[in-house]
BAGUDREN-949429 format. One record per residue (C-alpha): residue number from 1; x, y, z. Coordinates in steps of 0.02 Angstrom, whole numbers. Last residue first. Layout:
! residues N
lolum NUM, east X, north Y, up Z
...
//
This chain:
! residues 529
lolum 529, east -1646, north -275, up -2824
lolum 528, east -1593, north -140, up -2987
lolum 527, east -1751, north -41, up -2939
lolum 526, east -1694, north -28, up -2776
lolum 525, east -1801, north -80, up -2628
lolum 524, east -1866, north 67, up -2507
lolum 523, east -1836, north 107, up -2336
lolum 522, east -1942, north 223, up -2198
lolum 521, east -1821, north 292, up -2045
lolum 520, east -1876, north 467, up -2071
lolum 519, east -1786, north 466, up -2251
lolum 518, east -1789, north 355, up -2400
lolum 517, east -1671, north 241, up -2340
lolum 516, east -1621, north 141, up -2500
lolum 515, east -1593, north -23, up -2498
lolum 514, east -1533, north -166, up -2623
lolum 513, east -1350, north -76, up -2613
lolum 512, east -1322, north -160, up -2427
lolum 511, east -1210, north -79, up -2304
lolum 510, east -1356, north 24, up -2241
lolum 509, east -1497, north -88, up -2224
lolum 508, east -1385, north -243, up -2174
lolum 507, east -1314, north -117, up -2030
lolum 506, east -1494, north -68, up -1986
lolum 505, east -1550, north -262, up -1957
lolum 504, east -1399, north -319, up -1856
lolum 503, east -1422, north -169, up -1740
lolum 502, east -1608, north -175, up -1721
lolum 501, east -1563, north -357, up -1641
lolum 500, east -1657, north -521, up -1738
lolum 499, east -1745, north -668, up -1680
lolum 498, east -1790, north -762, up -1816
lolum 497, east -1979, north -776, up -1919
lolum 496, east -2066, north -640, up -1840
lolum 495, east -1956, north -549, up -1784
lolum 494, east -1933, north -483, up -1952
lolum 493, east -2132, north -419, up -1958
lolum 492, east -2064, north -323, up -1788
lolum 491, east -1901, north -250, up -1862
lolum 490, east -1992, north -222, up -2025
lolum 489, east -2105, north -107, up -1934
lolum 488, east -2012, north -39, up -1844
lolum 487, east -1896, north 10, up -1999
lolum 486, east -2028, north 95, up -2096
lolum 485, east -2048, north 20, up -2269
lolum 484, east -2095, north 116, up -2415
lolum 483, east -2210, north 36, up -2542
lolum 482, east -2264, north 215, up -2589
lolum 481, east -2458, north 151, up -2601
lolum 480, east -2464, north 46, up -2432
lolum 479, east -2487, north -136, up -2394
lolum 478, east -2371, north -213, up -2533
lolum 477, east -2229, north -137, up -2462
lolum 476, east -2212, north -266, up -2301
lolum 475, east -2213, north -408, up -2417
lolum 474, east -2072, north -347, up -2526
lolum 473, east -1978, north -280, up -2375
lolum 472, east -2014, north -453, up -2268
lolum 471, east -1944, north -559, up -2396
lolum 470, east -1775, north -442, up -2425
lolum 469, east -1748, north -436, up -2254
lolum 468, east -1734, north -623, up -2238
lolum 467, east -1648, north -631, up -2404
lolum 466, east -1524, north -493, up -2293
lolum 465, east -1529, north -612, up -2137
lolum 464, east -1453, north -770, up -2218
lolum 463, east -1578, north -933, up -2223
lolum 462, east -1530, north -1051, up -2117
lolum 461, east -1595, north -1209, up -2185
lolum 460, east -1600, north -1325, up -2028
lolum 459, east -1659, north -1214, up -1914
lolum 458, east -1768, north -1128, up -2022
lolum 457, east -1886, north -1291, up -2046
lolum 456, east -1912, north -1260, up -1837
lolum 455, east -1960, north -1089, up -1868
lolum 454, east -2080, north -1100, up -1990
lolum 453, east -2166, north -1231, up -1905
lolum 452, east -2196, north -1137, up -1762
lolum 451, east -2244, north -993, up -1891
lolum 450, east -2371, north -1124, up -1940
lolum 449, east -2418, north -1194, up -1760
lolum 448, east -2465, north -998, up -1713
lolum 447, east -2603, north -988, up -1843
lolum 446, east -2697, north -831, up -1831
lolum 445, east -2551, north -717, up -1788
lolum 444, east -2581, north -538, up -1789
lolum 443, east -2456, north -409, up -1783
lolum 442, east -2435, north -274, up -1677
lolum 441, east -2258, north -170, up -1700
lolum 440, east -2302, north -17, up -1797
lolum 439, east -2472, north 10, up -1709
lolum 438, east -2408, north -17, up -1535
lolum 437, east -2538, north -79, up -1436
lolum 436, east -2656, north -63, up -1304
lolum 435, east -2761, north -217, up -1241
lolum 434, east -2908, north -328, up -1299
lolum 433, east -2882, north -318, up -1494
lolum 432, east -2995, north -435, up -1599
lolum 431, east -2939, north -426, up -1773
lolum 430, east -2976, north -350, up -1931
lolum 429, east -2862, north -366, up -2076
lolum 428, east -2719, north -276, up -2159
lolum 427, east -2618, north -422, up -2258
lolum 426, east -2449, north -502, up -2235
lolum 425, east -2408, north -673, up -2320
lolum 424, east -2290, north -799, up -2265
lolum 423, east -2220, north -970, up -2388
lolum 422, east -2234, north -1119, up -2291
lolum 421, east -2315, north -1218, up -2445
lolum 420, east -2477, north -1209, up -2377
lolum 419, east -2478, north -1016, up -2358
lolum 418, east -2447, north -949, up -2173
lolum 417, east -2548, north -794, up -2175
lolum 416, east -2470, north -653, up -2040
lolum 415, east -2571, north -518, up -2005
lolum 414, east -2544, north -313, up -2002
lolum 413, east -2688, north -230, up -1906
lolum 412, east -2861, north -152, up -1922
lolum 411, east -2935, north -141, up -1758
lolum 410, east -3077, north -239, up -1694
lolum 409, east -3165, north -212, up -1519
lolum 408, east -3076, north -237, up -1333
lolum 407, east -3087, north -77, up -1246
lolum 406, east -2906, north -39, up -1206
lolum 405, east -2817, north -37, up -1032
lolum 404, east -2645, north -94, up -1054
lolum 403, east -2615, north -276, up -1009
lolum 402, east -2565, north -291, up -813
lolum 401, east -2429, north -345, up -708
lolum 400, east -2389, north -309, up -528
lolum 399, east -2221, north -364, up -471
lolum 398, east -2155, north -465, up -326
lolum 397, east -1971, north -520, up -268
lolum 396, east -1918, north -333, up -229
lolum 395, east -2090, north -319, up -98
lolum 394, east -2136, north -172, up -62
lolum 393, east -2215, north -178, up -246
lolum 392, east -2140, north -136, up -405
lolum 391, east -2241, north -91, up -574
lolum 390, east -2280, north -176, up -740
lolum 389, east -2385, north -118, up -883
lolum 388, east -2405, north -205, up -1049
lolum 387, east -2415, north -162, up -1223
lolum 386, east -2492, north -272, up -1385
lolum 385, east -2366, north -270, up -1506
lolum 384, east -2364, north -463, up -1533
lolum 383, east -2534, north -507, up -1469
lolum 382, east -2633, north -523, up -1332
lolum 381, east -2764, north -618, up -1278
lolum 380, east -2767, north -595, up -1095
lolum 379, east -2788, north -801, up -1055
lolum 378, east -2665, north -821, up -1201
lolum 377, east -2532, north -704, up -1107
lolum 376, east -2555, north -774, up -963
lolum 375, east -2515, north -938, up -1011
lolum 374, east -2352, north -859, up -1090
lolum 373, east -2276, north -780, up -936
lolum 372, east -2149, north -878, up -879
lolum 371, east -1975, north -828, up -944
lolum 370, east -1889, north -653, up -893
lolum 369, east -1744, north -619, up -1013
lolum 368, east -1552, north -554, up -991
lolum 367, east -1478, north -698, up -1075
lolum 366, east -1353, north -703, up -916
lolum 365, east -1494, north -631, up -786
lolum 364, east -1618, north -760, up -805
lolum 363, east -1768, north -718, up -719
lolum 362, east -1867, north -839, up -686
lolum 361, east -2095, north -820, up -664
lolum 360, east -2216, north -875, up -571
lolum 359, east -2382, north -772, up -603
lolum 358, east -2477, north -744, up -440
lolum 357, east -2682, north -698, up -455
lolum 356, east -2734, north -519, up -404
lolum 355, east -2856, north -558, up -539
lolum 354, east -2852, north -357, up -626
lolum 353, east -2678, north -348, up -574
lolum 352, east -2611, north -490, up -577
lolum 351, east -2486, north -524, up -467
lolum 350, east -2299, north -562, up -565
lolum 349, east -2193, north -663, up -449
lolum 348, east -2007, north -702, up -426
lolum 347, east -1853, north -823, up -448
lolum 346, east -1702, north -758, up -508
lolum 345, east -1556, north -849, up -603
lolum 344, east -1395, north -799, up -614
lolum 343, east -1377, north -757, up -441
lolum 342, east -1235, north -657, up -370
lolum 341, east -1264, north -479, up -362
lolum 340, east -1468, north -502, up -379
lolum 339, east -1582, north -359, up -432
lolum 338, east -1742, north -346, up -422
lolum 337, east -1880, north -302, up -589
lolum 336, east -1955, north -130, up -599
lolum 335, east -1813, north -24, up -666
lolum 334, east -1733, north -145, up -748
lolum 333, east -1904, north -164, up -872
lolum 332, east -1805, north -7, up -973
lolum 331, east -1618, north -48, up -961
lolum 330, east -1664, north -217, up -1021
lolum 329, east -1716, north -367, up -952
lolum 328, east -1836, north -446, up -1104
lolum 327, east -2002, north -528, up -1061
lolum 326, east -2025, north -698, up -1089
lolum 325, east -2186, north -799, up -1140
lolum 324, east -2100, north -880, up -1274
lolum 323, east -2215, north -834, up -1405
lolum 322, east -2233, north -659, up -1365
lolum 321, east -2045, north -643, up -1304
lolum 320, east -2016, north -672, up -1504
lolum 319, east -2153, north -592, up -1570
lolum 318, east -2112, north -430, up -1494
lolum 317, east -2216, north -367, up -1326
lolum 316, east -2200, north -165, up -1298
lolum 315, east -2176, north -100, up -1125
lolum 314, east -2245, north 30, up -987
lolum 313, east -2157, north 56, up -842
lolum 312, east -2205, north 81, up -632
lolum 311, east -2117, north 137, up -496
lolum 310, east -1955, north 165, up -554
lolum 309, east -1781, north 116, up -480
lolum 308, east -1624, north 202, up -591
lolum 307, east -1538, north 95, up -714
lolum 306, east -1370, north 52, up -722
lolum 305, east -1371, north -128, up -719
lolum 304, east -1458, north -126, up -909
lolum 303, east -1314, north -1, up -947
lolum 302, east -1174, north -96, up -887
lolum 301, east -1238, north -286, up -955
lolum 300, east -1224, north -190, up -1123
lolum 299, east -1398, north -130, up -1236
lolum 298, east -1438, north -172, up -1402
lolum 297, east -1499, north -362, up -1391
lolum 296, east -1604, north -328, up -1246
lolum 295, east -1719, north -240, up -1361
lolum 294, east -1790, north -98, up -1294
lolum 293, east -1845, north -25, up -1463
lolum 292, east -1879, north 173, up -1375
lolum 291, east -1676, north 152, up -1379
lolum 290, east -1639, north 104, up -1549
lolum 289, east -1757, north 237, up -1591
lolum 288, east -1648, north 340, up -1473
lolum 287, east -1507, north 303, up -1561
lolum 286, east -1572, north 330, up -1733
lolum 285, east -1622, north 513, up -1685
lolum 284, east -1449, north 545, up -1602
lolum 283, east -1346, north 513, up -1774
lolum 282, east -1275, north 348, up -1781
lolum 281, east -1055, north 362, up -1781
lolum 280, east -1027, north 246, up -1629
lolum 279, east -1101, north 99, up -1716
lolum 278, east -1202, north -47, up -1591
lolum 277, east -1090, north -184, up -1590
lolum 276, east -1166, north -302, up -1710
lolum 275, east -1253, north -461, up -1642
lolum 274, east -1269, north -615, up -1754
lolum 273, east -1357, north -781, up -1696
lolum 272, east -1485, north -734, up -1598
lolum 271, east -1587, north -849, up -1459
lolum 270, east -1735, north -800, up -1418
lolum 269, east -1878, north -888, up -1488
lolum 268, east -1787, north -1051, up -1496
lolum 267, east -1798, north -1057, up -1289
lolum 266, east -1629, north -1015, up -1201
lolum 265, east -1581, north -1172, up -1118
lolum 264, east -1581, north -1208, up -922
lolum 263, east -1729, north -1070, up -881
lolum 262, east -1834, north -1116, up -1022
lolum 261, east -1803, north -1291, up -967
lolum 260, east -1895, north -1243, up -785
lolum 259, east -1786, north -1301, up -667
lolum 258, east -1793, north -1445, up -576
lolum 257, east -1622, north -1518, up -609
lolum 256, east -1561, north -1346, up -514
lolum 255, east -1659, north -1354, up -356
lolum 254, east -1706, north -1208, up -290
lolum 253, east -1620, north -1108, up -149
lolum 252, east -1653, north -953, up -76
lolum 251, east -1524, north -810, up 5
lolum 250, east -1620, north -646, up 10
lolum 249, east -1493, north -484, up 7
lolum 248, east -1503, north -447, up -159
lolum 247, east -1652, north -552, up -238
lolum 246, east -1656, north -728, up -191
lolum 245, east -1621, north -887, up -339
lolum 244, east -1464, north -980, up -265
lolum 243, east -1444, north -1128, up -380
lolum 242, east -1403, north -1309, up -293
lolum 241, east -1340, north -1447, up -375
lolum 240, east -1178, north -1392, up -427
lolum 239, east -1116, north -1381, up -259
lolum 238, east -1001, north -1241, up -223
lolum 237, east -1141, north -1129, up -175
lolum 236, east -1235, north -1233, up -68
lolum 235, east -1093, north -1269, up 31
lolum 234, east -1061, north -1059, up 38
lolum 233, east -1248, north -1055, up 85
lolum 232, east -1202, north -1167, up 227
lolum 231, east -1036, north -1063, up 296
lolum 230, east -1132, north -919, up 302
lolum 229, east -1276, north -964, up 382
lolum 228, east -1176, north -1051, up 528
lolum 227, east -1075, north -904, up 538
lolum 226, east -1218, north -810, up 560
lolum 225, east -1286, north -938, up 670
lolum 224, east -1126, north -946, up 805
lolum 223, east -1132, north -1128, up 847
lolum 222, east -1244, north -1201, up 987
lolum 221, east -1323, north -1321, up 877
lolum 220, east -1497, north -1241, up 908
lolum 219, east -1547, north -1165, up 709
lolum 218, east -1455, north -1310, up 648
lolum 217, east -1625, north -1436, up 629
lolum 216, east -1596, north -1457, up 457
lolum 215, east -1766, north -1396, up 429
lolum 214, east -1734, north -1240, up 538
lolum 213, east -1592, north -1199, up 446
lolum 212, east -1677, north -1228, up 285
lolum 211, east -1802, north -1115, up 337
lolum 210, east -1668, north -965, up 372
lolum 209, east -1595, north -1013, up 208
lolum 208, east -1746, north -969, up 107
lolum 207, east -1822, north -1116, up 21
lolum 206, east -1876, north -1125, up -161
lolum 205, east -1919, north -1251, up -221
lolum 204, east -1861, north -1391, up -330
lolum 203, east -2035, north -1477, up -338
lolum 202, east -2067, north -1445, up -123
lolum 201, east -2016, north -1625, up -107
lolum 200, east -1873, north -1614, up -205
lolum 199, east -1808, north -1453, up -124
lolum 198, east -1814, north -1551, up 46
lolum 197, east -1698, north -1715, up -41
lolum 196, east -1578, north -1593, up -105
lolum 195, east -1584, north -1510, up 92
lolum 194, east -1554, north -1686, up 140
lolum 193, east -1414, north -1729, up 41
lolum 192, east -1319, north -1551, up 95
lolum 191, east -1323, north -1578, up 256
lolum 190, east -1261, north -1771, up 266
lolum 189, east -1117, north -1714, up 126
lolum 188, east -1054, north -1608, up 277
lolum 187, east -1052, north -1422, up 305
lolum 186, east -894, north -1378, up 414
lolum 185, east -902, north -1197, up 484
lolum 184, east -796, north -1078, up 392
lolum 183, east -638, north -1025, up 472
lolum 182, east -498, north -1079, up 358
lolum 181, east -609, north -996, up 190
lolum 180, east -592, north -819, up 287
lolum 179, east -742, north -715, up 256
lolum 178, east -834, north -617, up 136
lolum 177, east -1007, north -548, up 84
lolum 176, east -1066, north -484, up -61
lolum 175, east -1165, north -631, up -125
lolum 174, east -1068, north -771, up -36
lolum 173, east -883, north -730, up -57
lolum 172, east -729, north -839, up 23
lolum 171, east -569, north -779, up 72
lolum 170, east -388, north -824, up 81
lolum 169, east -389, north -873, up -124
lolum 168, east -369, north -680, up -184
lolum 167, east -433, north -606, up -337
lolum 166, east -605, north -570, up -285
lolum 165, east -561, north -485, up -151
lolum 164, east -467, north -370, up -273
lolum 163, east -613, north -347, up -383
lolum 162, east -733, north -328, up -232
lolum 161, east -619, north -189, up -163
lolum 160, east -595, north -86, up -311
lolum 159, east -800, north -98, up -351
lolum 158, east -816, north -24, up -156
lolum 157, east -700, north 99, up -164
lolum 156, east -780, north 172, up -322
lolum 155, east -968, north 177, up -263
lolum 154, east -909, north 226, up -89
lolum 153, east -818, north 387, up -158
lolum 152, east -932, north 518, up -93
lolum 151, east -1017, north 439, up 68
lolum 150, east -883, north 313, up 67
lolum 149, east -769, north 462, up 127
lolum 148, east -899, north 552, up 232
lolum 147, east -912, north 397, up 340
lolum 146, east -721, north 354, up 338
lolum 145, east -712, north 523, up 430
lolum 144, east -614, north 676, up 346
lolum 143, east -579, north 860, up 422
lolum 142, east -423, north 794, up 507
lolum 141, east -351, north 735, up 327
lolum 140, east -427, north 860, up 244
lolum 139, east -286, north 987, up 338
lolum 138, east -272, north 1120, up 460
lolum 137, east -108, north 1147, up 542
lolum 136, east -46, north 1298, up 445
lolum 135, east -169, north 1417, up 535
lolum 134, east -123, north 1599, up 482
lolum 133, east -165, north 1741, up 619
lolum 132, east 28, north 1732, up 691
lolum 131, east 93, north 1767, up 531
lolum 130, east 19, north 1955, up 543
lolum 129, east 125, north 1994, up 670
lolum 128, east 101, north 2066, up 850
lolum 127, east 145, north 1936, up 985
lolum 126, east 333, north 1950, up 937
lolum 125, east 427, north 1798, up 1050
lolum 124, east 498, north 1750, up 892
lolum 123, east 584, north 1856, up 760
lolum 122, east 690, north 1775, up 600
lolum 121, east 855, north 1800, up 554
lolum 120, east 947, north 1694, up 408
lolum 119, east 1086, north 1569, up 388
lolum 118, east 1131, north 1463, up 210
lolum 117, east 1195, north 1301, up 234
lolum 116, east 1076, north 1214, up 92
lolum 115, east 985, north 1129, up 242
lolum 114, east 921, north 1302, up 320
lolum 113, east 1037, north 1367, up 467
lolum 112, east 928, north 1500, up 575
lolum 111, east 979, north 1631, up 677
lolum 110, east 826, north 1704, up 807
lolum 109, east 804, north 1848, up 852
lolum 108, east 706, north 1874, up 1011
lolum 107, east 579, north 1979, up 1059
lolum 106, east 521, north 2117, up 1186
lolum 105, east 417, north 2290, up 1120
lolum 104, east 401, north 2318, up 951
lolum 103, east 435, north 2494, up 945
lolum 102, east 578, north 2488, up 1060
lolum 101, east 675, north 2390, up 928
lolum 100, east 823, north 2278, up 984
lolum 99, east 791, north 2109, up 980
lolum 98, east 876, north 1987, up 1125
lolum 97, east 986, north 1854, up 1049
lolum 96, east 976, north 1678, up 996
lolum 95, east 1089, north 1563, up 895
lolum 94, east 1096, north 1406, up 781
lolum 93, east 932, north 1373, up 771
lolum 92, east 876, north 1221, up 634
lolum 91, east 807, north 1247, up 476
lolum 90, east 672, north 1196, up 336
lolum 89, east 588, north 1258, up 192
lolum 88, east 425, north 1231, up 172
lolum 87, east 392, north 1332, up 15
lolum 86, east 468, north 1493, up 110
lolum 85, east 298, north 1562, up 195
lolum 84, east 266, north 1358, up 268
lolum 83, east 434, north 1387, up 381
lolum 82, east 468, north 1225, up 452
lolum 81, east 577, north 1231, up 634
lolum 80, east 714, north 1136, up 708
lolum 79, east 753, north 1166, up 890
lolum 78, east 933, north 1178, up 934
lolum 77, east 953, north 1337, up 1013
lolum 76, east 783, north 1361, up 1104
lolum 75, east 603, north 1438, up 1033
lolum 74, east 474, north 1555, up 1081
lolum 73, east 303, north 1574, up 975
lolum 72, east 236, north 1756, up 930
lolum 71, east 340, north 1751, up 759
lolum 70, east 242, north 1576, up 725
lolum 69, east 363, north 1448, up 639
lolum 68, east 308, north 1269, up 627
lolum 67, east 415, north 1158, up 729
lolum 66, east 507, north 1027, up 632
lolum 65, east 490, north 943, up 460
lolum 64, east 528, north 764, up 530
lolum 63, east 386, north 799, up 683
lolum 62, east 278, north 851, up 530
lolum 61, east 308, north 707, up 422
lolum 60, east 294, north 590, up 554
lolum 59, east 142, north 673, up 597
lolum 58, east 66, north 671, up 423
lolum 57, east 111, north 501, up 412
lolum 56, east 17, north 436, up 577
lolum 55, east -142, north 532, up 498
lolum 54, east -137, north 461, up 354
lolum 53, east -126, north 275, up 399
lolum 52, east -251, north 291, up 514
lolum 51, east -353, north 381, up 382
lolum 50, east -314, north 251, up 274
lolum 49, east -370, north 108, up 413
lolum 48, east -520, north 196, up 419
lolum 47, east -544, north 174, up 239
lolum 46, east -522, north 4, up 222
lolum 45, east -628, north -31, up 388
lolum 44, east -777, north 67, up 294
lolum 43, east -748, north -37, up 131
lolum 42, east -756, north -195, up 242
lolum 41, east -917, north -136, up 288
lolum 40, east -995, north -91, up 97
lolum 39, east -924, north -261, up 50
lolum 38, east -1025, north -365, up 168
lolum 37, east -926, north -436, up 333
lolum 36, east -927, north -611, up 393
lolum 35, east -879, north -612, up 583
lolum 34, east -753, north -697, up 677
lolum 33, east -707, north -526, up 728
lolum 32, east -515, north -559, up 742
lolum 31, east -502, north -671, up 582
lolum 30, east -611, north -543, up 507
lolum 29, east -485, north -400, up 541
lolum 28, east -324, north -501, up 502
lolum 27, east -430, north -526, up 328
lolum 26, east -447, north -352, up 291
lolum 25, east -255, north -310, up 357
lolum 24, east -192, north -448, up 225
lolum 23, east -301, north -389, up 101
lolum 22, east -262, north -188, up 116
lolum 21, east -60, north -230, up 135
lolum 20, east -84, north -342, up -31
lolum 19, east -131, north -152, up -106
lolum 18, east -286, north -85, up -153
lolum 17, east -236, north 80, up -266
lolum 16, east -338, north 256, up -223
lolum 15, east -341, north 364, up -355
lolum 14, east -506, north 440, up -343
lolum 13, east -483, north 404, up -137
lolum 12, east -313, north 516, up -151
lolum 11, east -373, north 656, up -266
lolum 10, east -325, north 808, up -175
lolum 9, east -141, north 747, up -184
lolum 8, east -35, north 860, up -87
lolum 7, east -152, north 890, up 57
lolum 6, east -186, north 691, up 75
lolum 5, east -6, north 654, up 117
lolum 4, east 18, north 488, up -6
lolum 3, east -14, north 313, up 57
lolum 2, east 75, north 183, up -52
lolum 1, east 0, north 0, up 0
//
């Protein structure tokens, strides 16, 4: 660790470095506590230790430096003293005498020998001077607590920390906790056969730890219990037939075998094959139609984790999360749905709103989709396009769904023929609508086992995306007089047949010499296509 004097480096906790000295003092502290500590706690000891650190430096350096000069202070032969006026220069007394100005009063003059040899004459003893109002001792350093600290640099500290935890063997994480791996409490394979053999009579699960405890009758062993916790959901953890499925902060375990499939293996519907990185050179009106898309497809793990908390959103279903009965996690629906540090999988409930019934649903952070949802979205009839609403409740682990409110009657909307030979035909026809939609994205599909078989012939042919495109276009520009084609609504027809990201689809409109953007986002086939 390389602490630097806080007043000559403003930025110290921007730049701050976590050293071996940092771990090894970290983990003496835990071995001393016996306690597991979270990462926002062992960032507090971190940075008390710093200002420990700091402090005992900036005395060193001080008592190295000397006395301070103050013209009112008095002084012996000998002492050494700093002089903060003369960029800190430093000297030692090598004589005193009496001053000799009536007009002053009584003083001294002191004769001072700097470290380059040279000697000059300084006052002391001299009560009036305008020196003596300067304050040279303050400093951040004694203005700073470790509270204040993480209260402005927490975010950083803490990210530092975890990545250098993580890095080291001596300790052991559950969710954000750690502790030393030599002190964990022994969880046997006895333990962790039962608790399989719990989770498969509740049909995987899942159990909170606290229950398990009780169920594995540890709750009165006379160990210390948060220990005890700790040291069983880190058996849990290491054994691959257990997933941890709580929201931040809730440890519960399901059994993995007993997963849903959709949660084991991305369903068909979802899974892409391409995925351009999203260009740097768009202009801002095609970003934030790439944006009001919210495809999960477009957006990074950092900017789906970075959204704010919001009480309630508003979203738009595409075919693909239509027919799987997903919902995408995207910077957008991350507002509403918990987050988890550790899990990969997350298991919650949607309440209906209108029913108040529960809706069990996954979440499955690492293909960044929500899967169990399609029965209800046959017993609410909607469609592809058709837009829902979702908000929190006190409660991280529970949502409220609902359709949006729209008297149900028939609206004239795209639909999707399947012809007998497999071949797909869009016309404008009248459907039953029984929630708000999108008008650009809704589609209607009469006969779901066609497309289904659409899809599963595709897997073996593989058609490229731009014929793809090229299908949809010349369907697509059949239903109006310019036969111009606005992107959302190819993205949505596209969607259709594969699962395709707004980014892969505008970079085969624009590279391609078969397209023509027309203008507002609307395309056009070439003649020469």
């Amino acid at each position: 660790m390389t602490v630097s004097p806080n007043k000559n480096d403003p930025n110290y906790w921007e730049k701050i470095e976590i050293g071996a000295d940092d771990l090894q003092y970290l983990t003496n502290n835990l071995f001393e506590t016996e306690e597991p500590l979270p990462i926002n706690k062992l960032s507090l000891v971190l940075v008390n230790h710093r200002l420990e650190m700091l402090t005992l430096e900036q005395a060193s350096r001080q008592a190295d430096a000397g006395f301070i000069y103050l013209p009112k202070e008095s002084y012996q032969v000998g002492d050494k003293l700093n002089f903060p006026e003369l960029d800190g220069a430093s000297g030692v007394i090598v004589a005193l005498r009496e001053g000799d100005n009536p007009g002053l009063g009584e003083f001294q003059v002191m004769q001072v020998e700097f470290d380059d040899g040279t000697i000059k004459e300084f006052a002391s003893g001299l009560e009036d001077h305008l020196l003596n109002q300067k304050n040279y001792q303050s400093n951040p350093v004694e203005e700073q607590n470790a509270e204040s600290v993480m209260k402005i640099y927490g975010r950083n500290i803490n990210s530092l920390l975890r990545t250098a935890l993580d890095e080291q063997s001596d300790l052991v994480r559950i969710g954000d906790t750690w502790f030393p791996r030599s002190l964990l409490i022994d969880v046997g394979p006895g333990h962790l056969n039962i608790t399989e053999a719990i989770l498969d009579s509740m049909a995987g699960g899942p159990i909170n730890i606290h229950e398990l405890m009780q169920q594995l009758e540890l709750t009165n062993s006379g160990e210390n219990q948060e220990l005890l916790e700790f040291s069983l959901n880190y058996a849990l953890q290491e054994d691959p037939r257990f997933d941890e499925v709580g929201t931040t902060g809730q440890f519960s375990w399901f059994l993995r075998r007993l997963e849903p499939a959709e949660v084991l293996a991305i369903p068909m519907y979802l899974h892409s094959e391409n995925l351009s990185v999203i260009s740097d050179e768009l202009d801002d009106i095609t970003y934030q139609l790439l944006d009001e898309l919210d495809d999960e497809l477009s957006f990074t793990a950092e900017d789906i984790n970075d959204a704010e908390p919001a009480d309630r959103i508003s979203l738009t279903l595409t075919y693909p999360h239509w027919r799987a009965g997903s919902l995408p996690v995207t910077p957008l629906t991350n507002q509403v749905l918990p987050s988890a540090l550790e899990s990969h999988t997350i298991k919650v409930a949607f309440i209906d709103e209108q029913t108040h019934q529960p809706i069990s649903a996954w979440i499955v952070r690492d293909h960044n989709y929500v899967i169990g949802l399609r029965d209800w979205y046959e017993e609410k009839n909607l469609i592809p396009g058709s837009i829902i609403e979702i908000s929190r409740t006190a409660d991280p682990g529970v949502m409220k769904i609902q359709p949006q409110k729209k008297r149900s009657n028939k609206e004239w909307i795209k639909t999707v023929l399947v012809g007998a030979d497999g071949g797909l035909v869009f016309a404008l026809l009248r459907q039953p609508i029984s929630a708000g939609f999108n008008e650009r994205m809704a589609i209607a599909i009469p006969d779901i086992n066609g497309i289904d078989e659409v899809w599963r012939n595709r897997q073996t042919k593989s058609p490229t995306l731009k014929a793809d495109i090229m299908r949809m276009m010349t369907e697509l520009s059949k239903l109006n007089n310019q036969r111009h084609v606005h992107f959302v609504d190819l993205y949505a027809a596209l969607n259709v047949i594969r699962r395709t990201a707004p980014m892969d689809l505008l970079n085969t409109l624009l590279s391609s010499e078969d397209f023509f953007h027309v203008g507002d986002h609307y395309y056009h086939i070439t003649e020469k296509a």
